[in-house]
C-alpha positions as CSV (number, residue, x, y, z in Angstrom):
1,X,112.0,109.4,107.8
2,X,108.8,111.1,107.0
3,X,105.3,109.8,107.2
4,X,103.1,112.3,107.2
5,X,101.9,115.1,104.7
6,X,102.2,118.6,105.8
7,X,99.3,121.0,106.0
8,X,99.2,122.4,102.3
9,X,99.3,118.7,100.9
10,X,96.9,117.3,102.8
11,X,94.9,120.2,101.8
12,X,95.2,119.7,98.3
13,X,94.2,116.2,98.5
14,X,91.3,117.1,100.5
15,X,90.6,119.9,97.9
16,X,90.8,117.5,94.8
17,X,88.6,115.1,96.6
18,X,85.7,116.8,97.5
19,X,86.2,118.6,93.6
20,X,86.0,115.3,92.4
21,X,83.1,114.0,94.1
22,X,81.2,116.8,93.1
23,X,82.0,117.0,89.6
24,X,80.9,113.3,89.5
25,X,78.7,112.5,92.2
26,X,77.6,109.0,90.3
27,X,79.3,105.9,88.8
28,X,78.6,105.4,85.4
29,X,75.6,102.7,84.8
30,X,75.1,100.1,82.3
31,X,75.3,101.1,78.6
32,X,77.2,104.0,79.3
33,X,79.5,105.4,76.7
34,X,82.8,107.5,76.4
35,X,83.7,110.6,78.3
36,X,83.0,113.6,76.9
37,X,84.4,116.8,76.7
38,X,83.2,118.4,79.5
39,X,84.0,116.0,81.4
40,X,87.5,116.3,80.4
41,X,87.1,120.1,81.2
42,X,86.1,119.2,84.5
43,X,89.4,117.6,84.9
44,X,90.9,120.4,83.8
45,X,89.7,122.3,86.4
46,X,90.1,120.2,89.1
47,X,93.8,120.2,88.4
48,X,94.6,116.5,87.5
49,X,95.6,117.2,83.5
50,X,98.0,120.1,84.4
51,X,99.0,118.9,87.9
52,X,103.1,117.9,87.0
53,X,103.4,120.6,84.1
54,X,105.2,124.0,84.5
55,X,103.4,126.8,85.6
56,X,104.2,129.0,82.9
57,X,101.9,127.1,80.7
58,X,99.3,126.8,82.7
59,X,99.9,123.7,85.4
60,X,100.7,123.6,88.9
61,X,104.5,122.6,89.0
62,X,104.2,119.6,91.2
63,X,106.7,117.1,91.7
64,X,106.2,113.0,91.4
65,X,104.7,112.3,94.8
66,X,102.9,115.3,95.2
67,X,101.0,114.4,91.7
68,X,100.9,110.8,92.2
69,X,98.4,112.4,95.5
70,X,96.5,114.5,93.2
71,X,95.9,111.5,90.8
72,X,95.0,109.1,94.3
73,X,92.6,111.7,94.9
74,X,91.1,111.6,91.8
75,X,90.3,108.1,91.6
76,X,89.0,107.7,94.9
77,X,86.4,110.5,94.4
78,X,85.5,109.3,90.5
79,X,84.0,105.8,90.1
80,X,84.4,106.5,86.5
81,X,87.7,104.7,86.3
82,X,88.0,104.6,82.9
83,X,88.1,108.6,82.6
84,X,90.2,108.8,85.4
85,X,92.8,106.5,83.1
86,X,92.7,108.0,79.8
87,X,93.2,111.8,82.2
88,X,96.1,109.9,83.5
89,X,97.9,108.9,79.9
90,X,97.2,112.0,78.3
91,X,99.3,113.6,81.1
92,X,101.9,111.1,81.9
93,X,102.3,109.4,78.1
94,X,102.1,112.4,76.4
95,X,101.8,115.9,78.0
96,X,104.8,115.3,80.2
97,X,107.8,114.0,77.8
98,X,106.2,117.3,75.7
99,X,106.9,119.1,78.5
100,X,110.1,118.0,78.7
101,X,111.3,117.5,75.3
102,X,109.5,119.7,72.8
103,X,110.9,123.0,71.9
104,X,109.7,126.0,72.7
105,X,107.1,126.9,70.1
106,X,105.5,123.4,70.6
107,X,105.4,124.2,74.3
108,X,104.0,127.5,74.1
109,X,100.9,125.8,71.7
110,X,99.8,122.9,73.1
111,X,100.3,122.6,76.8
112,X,98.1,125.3,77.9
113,X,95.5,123.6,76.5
114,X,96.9,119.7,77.4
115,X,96.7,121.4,80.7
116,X,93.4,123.0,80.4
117,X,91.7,120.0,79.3
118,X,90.9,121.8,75.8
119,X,92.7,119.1,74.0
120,X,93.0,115.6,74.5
121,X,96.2,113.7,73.6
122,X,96.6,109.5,72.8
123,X,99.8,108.0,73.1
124,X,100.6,106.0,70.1
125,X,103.6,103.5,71.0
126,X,102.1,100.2,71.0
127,X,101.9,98.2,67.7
128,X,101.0,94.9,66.1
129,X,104.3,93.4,66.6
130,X,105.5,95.7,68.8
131,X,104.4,95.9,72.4
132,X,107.0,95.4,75.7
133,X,109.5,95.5,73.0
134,X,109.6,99.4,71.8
135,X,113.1,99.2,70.0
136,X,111.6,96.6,67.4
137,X,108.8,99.3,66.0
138,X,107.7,99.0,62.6
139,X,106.6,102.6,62.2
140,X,109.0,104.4,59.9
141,X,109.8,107.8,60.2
142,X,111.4,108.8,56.7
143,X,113.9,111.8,56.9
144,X,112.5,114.7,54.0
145,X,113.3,118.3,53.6
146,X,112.0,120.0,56.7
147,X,110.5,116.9,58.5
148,X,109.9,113.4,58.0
149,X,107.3,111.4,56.5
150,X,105.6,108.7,58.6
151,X,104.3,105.3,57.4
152,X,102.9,102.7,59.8
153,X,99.7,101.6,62.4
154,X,100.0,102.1,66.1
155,X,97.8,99.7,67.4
156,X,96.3,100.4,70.8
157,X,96.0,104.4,71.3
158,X,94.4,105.3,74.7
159,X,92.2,108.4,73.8
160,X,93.2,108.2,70.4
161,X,89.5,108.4,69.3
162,X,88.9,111.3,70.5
163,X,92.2,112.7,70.5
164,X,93.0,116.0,69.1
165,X,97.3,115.4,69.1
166,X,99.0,112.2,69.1
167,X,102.7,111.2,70.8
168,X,104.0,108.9,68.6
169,X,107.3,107.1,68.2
170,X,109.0,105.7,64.9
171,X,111.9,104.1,63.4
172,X,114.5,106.5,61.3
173,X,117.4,104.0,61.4
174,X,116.3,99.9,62.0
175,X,119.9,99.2,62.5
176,X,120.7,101.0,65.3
177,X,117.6,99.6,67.3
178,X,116.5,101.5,70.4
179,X,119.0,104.3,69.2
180,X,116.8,104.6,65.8
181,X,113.8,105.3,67.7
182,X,112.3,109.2,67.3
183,X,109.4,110.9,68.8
184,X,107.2,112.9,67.2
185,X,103.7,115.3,68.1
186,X,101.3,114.7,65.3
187,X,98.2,116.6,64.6
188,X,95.2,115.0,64.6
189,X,94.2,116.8,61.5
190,X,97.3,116.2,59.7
191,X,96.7,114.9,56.1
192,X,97.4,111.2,56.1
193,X,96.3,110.3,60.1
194,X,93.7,107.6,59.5
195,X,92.2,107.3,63.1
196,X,90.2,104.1,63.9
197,X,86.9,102.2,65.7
198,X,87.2,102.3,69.4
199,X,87.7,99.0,70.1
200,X,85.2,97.1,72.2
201,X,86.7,96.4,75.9
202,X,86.4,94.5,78.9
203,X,86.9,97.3,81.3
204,X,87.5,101.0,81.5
205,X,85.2,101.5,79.1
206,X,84.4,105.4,79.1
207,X,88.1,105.3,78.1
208,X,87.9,105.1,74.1
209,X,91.1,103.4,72.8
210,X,91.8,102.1,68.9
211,X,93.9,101.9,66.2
212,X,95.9,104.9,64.3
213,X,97.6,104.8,61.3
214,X,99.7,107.2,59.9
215,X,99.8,107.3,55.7
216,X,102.6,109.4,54.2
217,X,102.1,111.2,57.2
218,X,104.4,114.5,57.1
219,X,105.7,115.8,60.5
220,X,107.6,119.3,60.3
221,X,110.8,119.0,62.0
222,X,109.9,121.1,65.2
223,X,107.2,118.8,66.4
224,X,110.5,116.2,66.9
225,X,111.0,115.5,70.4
226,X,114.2,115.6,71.7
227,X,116.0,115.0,68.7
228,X,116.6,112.2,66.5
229,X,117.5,108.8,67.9
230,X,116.0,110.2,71.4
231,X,113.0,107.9,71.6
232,X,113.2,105.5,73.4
233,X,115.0,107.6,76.2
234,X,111.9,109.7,76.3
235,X,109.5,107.2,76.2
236,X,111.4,105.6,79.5
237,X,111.5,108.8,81.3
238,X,107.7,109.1,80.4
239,X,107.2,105.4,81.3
240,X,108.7,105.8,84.6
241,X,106.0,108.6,85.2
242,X,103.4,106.6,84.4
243,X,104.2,103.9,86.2
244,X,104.5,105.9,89.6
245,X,101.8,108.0,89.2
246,X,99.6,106.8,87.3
247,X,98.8,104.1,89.3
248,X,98.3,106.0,91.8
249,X,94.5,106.2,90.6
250,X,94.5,102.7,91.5
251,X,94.9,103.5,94.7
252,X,92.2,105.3,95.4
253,X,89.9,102.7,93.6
254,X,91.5,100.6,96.4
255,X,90.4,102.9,98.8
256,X,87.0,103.1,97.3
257,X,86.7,99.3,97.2
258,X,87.8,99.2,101.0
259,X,85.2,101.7,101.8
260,X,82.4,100.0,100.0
261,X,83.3,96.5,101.6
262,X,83.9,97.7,105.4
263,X,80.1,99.3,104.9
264,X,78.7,96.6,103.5
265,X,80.3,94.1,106.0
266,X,78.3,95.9,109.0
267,X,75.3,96.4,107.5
268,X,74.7,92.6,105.4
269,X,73.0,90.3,107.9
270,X,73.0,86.3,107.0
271,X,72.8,83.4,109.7
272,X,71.3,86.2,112.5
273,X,74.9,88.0,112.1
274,X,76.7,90.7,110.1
275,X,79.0,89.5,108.0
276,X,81.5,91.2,109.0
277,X,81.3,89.0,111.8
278,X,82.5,86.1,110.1
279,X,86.1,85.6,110.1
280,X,86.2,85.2,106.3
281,X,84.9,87.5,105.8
282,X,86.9,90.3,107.7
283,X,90.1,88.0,106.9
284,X,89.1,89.3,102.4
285,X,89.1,92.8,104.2
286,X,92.0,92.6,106.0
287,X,94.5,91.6,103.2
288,X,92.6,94.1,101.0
289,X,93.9,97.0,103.6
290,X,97.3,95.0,103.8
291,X,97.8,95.4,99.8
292,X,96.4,99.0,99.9
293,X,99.6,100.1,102.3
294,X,101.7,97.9,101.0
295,X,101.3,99.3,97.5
296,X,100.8,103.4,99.1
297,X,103.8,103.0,100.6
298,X,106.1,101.5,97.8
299,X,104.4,104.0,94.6
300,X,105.2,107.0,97.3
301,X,108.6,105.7,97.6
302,X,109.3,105.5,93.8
303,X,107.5,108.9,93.5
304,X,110.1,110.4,96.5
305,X,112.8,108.6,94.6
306,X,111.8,110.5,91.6
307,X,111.9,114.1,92.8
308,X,115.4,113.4,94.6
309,X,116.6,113.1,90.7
310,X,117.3,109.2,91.4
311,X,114.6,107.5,89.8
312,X,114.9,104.1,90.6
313,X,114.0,101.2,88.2
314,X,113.6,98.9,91.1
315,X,111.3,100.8,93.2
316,X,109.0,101.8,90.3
317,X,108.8,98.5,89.3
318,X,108.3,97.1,92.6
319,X,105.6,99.6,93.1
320,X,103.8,99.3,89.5
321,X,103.8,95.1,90.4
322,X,102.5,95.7,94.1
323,X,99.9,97.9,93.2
324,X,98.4,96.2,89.3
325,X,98.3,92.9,91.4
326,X,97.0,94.0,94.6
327,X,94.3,95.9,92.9
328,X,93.6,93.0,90.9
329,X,93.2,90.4,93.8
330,X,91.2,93.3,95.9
331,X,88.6,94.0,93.6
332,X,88.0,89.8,93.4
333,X,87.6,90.1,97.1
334,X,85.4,92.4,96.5
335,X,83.0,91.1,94.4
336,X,83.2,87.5,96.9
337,X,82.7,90.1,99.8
338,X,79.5,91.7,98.1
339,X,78.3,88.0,97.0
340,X,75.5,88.3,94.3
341,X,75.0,91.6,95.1
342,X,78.5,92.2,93.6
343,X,78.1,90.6,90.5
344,X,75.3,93.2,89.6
345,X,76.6,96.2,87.9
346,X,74.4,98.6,91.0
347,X,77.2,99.2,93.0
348,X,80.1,99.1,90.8
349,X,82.2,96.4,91.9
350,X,82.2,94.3,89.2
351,X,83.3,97.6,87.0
352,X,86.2,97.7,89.4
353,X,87.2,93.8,88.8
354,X,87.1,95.0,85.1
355,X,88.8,97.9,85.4
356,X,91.5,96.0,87.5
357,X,92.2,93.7,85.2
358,X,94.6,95.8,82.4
359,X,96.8,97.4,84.9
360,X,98.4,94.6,85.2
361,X,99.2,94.5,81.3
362,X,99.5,98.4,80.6
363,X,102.8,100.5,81.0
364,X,104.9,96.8,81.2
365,X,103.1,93.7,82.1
366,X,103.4,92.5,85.7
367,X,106.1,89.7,83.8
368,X,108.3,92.6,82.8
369,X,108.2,94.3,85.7
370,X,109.6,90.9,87.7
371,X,112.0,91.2,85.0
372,X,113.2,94.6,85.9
373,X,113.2,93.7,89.6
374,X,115.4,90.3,89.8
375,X,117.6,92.2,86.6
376,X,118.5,95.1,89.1
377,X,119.2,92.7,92.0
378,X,121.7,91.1,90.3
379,X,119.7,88.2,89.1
């Protein structure tokens, strides 16, 4: 077994660090709004949006774990989370079953610029009715001469504000369940995408996210992924990327959080003392560095697992749980660690609490994910 990273990784992730914290040397304050574009370009060139694509259209070529480092990196050095996320669903939810499914042609156009960060992409699976369950969508895709003709209101679309292509999945045949679900790449521009408000959140908030809906909306048949009836197998393979890597952003908002506490906790007298004194205190700490490895070591597992060509369902949902719930109870440690002080937007720890909050819904709630664990030891 293998613990360490050799020379050209760690390089990278030093690399992608100090790229970050340069490119966004502040966290955003109060009243802030969305990301904009060159931010997103920013990204671009740092690496993140092009990190796991192919090289001949203009990423890097890096496996799981390798990416899942880039991404750490990224949120460690960018206290914007919220950016951070919506860079980590364009390229997990969208750019990478695109990469992997889309012909040619469809390939060749968009992922240069997917890559680049000269287009933004929204993944729009989630619906009304239809959220852990993805074979029970009620988006139709309607079979017409050279395409199909979409009807129907996705319902939560990361990015989908701003986005300028959407990854969206729909129903050809309701009787055959998962195995009538399609995948399609939609235009933004295409005539009948009706894109909504950005909803008002309680957390990653430079992240805009809102309803789409999609009104006699023709798709031409090459912007199909994977064939018909290939769905939901696509939207699993990209769902097992997202849940490796990108939660790996929320480790380095771990590792941020740590940071932040372990200074504060030397420097914060009360009583004559620094708190870090008092074993309470350091006891928050220690479990907060406990969950940290704990969930490093399970999402690099799942991310290993996944560039051997055995990607587990166990050890990415093992890791998605361990790291959603351990980031959760961190960042309330943190905000008890920091007192007052931490319930004051100055330092940004209440922004993390915020931003903790939804990883534990997003990409399978922490529920389904004990689901998938005691289903795949024989439970």
């Amino acid at each position: 077994m293998e613990f360490g990273w050799n020379e050209g990784q760690q390089a990278r992730y030093d690399e992608v660090l100090d790229a970050t914290r340069d490119a966004f040397p502040a966290a955003p304050g109060a009243g802030h709004g969305f990301y904009t574009r060159k931010d997103w370009l920013r990204l671009g060139e740092i690496g993140m949006l092009g990190s796991c694509l192919p090289k001949e259209y203009g990423g890097q070529g890096l496996g799981a774990l390798d990416t899942a480092r880039v991404v750490e990196a990224v949120g460690r050095g960018c206290a914007d989370t919220g950016l951070v996320f919506g860079a980590a669903a364009h390229t997990f939810a969208c750019a990478v079953p695109l990469a992997r499914f889309g012909g040619d042609a469809l390939r060749r156009r968009l992922l240069p610029e997917l890559a680049a960060g000269r287009l933004i992409a929204g993944n729009a699976m989630t619906e009304p009715e239809a959220g852990s369950d993805s074979s029970r969508l009620g988006m139709t895709a309607t079979p017409t001469d050279g395409g199909f003709v979409l009807n129907g209101t996705k319902s939560f679309v990361s990015n989908g504000p701003a986005a300028d292509v959407y990854v969206t999945y729909a129903t050809v045949n309701p009787k055959m369940g998962f195995l009538g679900v399609t995948g399609l790449v939609v235009d933004r521009d295409t005539p009948g995408v009706v894109v909504g408000k950005p909803y008002e959140k309680m957390g990653l908030h430079s992240c805009p996210a809102g309803p789409v809906t999609f009104e006699n909306c023709f798709v031409p048949e090459e912007q199909v992924l994977g064939g018909v009836g290939a769905g939901a197998a696509i939207f699993q393979h990209s769902m097992g990327w997202e849940r490796a890597c990108l939660f790996a952003l929320y480790l380095g908002l771990l590792d941020r959080l740590l940071e932040q506490c372990v200074a504060h906790a030397r420097e914060r007298r009360q009583f004559g003392r620094r708190i870090g004194e008092f074993q309470s205190v350091a006891n928050r700490i220690a479990d907060m560095k406990l969950r940290l490895e704990s969930a490093r070591l399970l999402l690099y597992r799942a991310c290993w697992s996944m560039d051997q060509g055995d990607a587990s369902v166990l050890e990415i949902a093992l890791s998605k749980l361990a790291v959603s719930e351990g980031v959760l109870a961190s960042a309330a440690d943190a905000v008890r660690v920091f007192g007052g002080r931490g319930y004051l937007r100055e330092d940004g720890i209440e922004a993390a609490l915020r931003d903790a909050v939804p990883s534990t819904i997003f990409s399978g709630t922490s529920d389904i994910q004990r689901q998938l664990i005691v289903k795949e030891i024989g439970l």
